[in-house]
N, C-alpha and C positions, 0 to 999 in steps of 0.2 A: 581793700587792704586797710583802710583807717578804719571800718567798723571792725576789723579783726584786732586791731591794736587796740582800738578802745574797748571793747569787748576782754582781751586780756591783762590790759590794765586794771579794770574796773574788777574783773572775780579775782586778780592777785590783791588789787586793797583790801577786799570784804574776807578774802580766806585771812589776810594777814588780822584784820581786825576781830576776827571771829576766832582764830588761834594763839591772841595774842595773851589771853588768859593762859594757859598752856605753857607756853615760855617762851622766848625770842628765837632759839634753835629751832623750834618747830616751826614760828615762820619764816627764819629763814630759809628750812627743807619742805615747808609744805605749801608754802603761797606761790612757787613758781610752776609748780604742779598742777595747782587748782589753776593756773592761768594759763597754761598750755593747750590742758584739757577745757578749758571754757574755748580757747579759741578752736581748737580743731572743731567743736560740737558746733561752732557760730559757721565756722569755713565748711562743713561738710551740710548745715540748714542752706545756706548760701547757695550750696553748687545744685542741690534736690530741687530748692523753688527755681534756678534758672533753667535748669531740665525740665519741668515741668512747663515753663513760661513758652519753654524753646519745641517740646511737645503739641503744644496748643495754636502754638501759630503754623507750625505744619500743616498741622489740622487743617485748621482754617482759611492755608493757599493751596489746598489740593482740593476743599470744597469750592475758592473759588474759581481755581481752573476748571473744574467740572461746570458749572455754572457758566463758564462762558464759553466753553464746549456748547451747552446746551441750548445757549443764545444763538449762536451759529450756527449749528444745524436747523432751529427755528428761523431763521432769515434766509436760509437756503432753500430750503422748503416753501417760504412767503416767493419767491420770485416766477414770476409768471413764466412758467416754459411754453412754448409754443409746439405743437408735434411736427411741425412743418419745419425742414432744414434751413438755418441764416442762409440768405442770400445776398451777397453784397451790390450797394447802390451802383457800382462799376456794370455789374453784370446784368441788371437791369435796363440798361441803357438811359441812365439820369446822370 
């Protein structure tokens, strides 16, 4: 919200300074113009790169759920099965 403010402050000085050859009615109707439309163009760059930021990290937690998907089915597979059925030490007679 304050790079929106300052973003439209700053292109309403530069239009008012840039129109002020022109005459003062011009900046008074044309520099709040110019700094509307500077801030919308700042507020809609803003929302594309947090889309984009918010894109990426998606990304990057569903590769590493797969990934560690992938760790555990490899450790599943590491564990030594026997083909003979457990039998417990009770039923042994220990």
């Amino acid at each position: 919200m304050i790079v929106l403010l300052i973003v439209a402050i700053a292109a309403g000085l530069l239009a008012a300074s840039a129109l002020w050859s022109v005459g003062w009615l011009a900046v008074l109707i044309g520099s709040p113009f110019v700094a509307s439309f500077a801030a919308i163009l700042a507020g809609c760059l803003m929302a594309w790169q947090t889309t984009r930021r918010d894109r990426q990290k998606r990304a990057l937690d569903a590769q590493t759920g797969l990934m560690v998907a992938a760790l555990r089915d490899v450790t599943r597979k590491a564990e030594p099965q026997s083909p003979a059925p457990k039998v417990s030490r009770r039923r042994l007679g220990a």
